[in-house]
N, C-alpha and C positions, 0 to 999 in steps of 0.2 A: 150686839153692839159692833160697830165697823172696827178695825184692823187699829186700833191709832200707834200705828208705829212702833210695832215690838210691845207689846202691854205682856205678852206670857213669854215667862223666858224660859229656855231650857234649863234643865239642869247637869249642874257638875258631875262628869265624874273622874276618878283615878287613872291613871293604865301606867303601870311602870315609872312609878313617883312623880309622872306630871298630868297637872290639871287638865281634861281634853272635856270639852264641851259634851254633855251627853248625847246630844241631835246627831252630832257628826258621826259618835261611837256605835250610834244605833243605825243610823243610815247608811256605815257603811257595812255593817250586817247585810243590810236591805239589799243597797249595791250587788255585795257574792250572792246573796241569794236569786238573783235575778236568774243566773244562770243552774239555777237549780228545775228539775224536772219534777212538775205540782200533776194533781190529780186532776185539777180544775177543769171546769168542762170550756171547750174549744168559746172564744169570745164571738161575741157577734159581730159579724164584720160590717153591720149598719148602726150599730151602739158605738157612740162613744162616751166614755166613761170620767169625770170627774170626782176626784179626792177633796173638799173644800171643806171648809167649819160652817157654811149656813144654817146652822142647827135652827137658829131665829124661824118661825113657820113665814113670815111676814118677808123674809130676808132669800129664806132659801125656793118660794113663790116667785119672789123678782126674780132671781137667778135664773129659774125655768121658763118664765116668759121671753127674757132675752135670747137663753138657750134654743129655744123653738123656732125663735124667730131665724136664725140664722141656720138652724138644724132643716127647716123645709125645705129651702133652696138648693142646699147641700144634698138633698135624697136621703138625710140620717135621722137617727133620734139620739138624743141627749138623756144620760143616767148621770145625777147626782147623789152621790155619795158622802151625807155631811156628817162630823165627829166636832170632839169641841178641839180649841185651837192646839190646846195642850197636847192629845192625842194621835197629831198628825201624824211625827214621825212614830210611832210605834202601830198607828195603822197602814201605814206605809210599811213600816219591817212586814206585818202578816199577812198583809196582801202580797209583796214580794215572797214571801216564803210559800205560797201558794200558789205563785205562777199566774195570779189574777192585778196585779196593778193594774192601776188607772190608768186611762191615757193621755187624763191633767190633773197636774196636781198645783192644785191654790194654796199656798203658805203665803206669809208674813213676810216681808221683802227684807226684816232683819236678820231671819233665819236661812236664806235663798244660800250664802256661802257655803253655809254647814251641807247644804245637800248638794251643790254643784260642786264641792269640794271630791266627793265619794267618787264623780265621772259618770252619775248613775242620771245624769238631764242632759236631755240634746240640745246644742245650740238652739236658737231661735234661727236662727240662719237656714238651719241645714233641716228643719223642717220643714222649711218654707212660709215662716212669717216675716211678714211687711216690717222691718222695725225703723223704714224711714220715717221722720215728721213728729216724732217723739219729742220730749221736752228734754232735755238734757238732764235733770234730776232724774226724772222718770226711769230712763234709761238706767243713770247711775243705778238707782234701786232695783234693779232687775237682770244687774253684770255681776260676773266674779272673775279674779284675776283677767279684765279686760274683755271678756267673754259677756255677752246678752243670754241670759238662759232663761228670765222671765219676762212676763209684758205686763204693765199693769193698764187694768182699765181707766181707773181714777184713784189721786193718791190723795192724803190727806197732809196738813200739817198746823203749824200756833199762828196767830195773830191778837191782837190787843181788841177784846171786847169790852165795849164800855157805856154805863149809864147815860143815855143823852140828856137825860132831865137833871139830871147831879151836875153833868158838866156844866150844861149852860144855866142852872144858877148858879155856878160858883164861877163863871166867865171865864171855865177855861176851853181851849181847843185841847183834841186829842194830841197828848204829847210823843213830839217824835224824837229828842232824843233822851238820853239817860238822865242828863241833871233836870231834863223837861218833867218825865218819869216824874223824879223825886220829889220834885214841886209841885207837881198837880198830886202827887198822892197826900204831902202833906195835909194839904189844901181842903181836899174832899174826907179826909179824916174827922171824923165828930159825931159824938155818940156814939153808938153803937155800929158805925159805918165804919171801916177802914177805907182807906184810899184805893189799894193796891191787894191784889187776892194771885194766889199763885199755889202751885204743888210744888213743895219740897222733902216727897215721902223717900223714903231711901229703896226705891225701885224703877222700874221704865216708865212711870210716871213722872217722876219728879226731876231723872236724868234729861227725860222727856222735852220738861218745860224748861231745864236749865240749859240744855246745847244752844237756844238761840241766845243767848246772852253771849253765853262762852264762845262756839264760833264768832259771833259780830264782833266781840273783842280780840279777834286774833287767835283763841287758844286752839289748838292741835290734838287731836284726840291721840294720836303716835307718839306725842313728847308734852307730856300734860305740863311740865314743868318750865315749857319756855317764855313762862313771864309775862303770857297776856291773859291766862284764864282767871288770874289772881282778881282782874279788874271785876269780873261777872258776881264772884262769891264777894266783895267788896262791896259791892250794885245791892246784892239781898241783903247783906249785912245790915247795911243805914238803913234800909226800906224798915229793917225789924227793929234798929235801934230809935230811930225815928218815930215810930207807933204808928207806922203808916201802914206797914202789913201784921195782922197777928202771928203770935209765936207758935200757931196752929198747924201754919204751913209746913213746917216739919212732919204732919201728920195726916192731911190731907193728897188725897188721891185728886185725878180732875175732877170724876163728878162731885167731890166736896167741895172745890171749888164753884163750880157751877151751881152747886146749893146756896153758898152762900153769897153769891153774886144776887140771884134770884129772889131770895129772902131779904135784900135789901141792905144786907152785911158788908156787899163790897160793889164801888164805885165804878172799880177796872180791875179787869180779869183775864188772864193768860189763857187761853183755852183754844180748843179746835171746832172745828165743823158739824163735828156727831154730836154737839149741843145743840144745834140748829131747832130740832122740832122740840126741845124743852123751852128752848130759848121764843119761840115762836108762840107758844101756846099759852105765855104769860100775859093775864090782861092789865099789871099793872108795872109792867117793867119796860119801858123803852130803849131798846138798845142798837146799837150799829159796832161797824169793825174797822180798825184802822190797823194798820202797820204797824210793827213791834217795835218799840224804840231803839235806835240805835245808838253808842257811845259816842259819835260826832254824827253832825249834819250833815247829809252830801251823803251817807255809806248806806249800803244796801245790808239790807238785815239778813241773818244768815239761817233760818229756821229749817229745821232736821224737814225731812220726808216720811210719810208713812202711807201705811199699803196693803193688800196683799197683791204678790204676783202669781199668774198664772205659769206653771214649766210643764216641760214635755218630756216625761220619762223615757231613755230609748229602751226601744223595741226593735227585736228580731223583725217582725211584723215593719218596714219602713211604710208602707202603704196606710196601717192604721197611724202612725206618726204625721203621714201628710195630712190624712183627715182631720185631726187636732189641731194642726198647722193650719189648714182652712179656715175652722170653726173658728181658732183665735183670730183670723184677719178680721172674718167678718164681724166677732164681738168690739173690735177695735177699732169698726170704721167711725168716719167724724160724728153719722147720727147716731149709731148706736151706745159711744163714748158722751156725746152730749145730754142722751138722756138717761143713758145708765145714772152720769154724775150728779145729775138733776134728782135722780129719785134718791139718791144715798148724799146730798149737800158736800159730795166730793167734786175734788177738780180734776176732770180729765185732763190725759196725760199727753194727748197729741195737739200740738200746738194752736191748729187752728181751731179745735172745738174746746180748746181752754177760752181763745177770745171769744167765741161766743156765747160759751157760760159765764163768761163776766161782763158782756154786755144784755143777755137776757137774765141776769143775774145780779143788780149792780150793789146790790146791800154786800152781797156775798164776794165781790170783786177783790177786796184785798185779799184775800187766799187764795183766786188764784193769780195776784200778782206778786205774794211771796213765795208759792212753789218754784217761780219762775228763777228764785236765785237759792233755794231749800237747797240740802245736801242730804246725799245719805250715810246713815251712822257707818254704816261698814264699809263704804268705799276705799279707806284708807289702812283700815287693820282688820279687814275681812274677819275669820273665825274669833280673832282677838275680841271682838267688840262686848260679848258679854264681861270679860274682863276688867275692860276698859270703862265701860257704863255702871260696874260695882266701887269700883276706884272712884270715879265722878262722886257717884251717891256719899260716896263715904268724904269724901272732901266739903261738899257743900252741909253735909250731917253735921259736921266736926266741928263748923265755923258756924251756923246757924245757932248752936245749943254751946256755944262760946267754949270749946274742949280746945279748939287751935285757931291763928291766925288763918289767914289766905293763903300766905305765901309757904307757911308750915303742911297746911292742908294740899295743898300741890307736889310737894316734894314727894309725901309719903302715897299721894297717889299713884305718883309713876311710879316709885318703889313698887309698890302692892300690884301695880299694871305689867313693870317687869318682872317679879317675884311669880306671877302667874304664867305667863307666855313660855 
């Protein structure tokens, strides 16, 4: 399955009675070990080597056709090296403890701080990749502390998929903002159909699908408690107190929402892109995509980013760095970004082959005209944000299953977001 925006999270751990992300604790192992003197036999100086998760056989085939494609020109060949997502950093520690790193390493663009944090990735700059013409999100998801260290090819993120044969018997248009929301879910609520289908699992799923609510409304992932996130857990509340969304949602991951979009359970559904060929292969469900609703008319929706980014470990060696540097310009030029995006129902990330993925794409058009104003989780509290996104969880958990208010569930969020930092 594609990257949808942090889905595996690292895990905690201790160091001298405060909470430190385990990614960062292990990476920066990796980091000193770089400098450590391995057995390893001398690398081939016509290989270049990638760290990625394409374990998919179907996944990590694409990978190599692009790979080669770009690799002939260059005089090189391309070695992938795929683990599953979880495993990165800790295959990355043993590969650095052995003097064999990769010479790209593909992560999760939620996790890119944890490693750029260590000093163990080279600018994108200074190996010499192109990082003009990017999409501004894109970018965000691939900086830390101001710095560009990953590229991505094409990033994913939410938009409002919805029944077209439910809407137009029930004569509504796809709603664009929240009270619009409310009414058309009432609306198409009957039987066994809910109106409104969504994840609210207490993980990167359900944080996942709640940031575009909570950003559109103003809230601030740095100061959870200034009085605009209160509106978004407000928004789910009525959907459930209303009977327009089931009280399931608390338990549902995306693809169970996607199950039950599909199965005829729900009307309209929060979802991303990597439903596409489920979405596609149904012969009795018609469906299209519109824009997430926003709390007033006129406001541009504000839906998270996701990804993975390609970095470039440094290396003693700068000459195998440029090579890496190469290889990513050319995976990143406009046609190889257009059809990479096309084969994975992602949006690439440079500007002008996003337009023309949504003009030779126009079903798929609104995602990528909500990337165009997407954010990414960590731009703002960098290593913070696993912290950050467990406080989420636990505020929209607390008011869904009626344990606290909104405005109660915010307070103790930031608590528990400061309480951790």
């Amino acid at each position: 399955m594609p990257s949808v925006g942090g889905r595996v999270r690292a895990g905690i751990a201790r160091a001298g009675g405060k909470r430190v992300p385990a990614l960062a604790a292990t990476l920066a192992c990796a980091t000193a070990a770089l400098g450590l003197t391995g057995c390893a036999a001398e690398p081939d100086p016509g290989t270049v080597t990638v760290l990625n998760s394409a374990t998919d056989t179907a996944e990590h085939t694409a990978n190599q056709r692009f790979f080669d494609r770009c690799a002939k020109p260059l005089g090189i060949k391309v070695e992938q090296i795929s683990v599953p997502a979880d495993q990165i950093a800790s295959k990355t520690l043993r590969m650095a403890s052995s003097d064999s790193l990769t010479d790209i390493l593909e992560l999760d663009g939620s996790e890119l701080p944890q490693f750029a944090q260590t000093e163990g990735l080279r600018p994108l700059k200074e190996a010499g990749v192109d990082t003009s013409g990017f999409s501004a999100s894109a970018t965000s998801l691939g900086s830390y502390d101001g710095v560009q260290y990953g590229v991505a090819r094409s990033v994913n993120s939410l938009a409002l998929i919805y029944n077209t044969k439910l809407l137009e018997d029930a004569g509504i248009d796809p709603p664009r903002t929240w009270a619009e929301l409310r009414e058309a879910a009432k609306k198409l609520t009957e039987g066994d159909t809910y109106g409104m289908a969504f994840s609210a699992s207490p993980n990167a799923d359900g944080v996942y699908q709640f940031l575009p609510f909570f950003w559109s409304a103003g809230g601030d992932e740095a100061k959870l408690d200034n009085g605009k996130g209160e509106a978004a857990l407000q928004l789910w509340k009525d959907l459930l107190a209303d009977g327009s969304a089931s009280r399931s949602v608390v338990n549902w991951n995306q693809q169970d929402v996607n199950d039950q979009f599909v199965a005829g359970r729900a009307a309209m559904m929060i979802n991303g892109p990597w439903q596409v060929p489920v979405l596609s292969a149904q012969k009795n469900v018609d469906w299209a995509v519109a824009k997430i609703p926003v709390p007033e008319a006129g406001k541009d929706a504000v839906p998270p980013i996701g990804g993975t980014v390609m970095a470039v470990p440094k290396n003693e060696d700068r000459a195998r760095e440029k090579r890496a540097g190469d290889l990513l310009n050319c995976l990143n030029s406009e046609q190889n970004q257009l059809q990479w995006g096309e084969s994975v129902n992602n949006v690439p990330t440079r500007a002008s082959a996003a337009q023309a993925y949504a003009e030779q794409n126009p079903k798929l058009a609104p995602f990528a005209e909500l990337v165009t104003t997407a954010r990414s989780r960590t731009a703002k509290v960098g290593t913070g944000w696993p912290i950050v996104g467990d406080a989420l969880a636990g505020a929209f958990q607390s008011v869904l299953t009626g344990r606290t208010s909104p405005e109660q569930a915010m307070d103790r969020a930031q608590q528990q977001a400061s309480a951790g930092k």
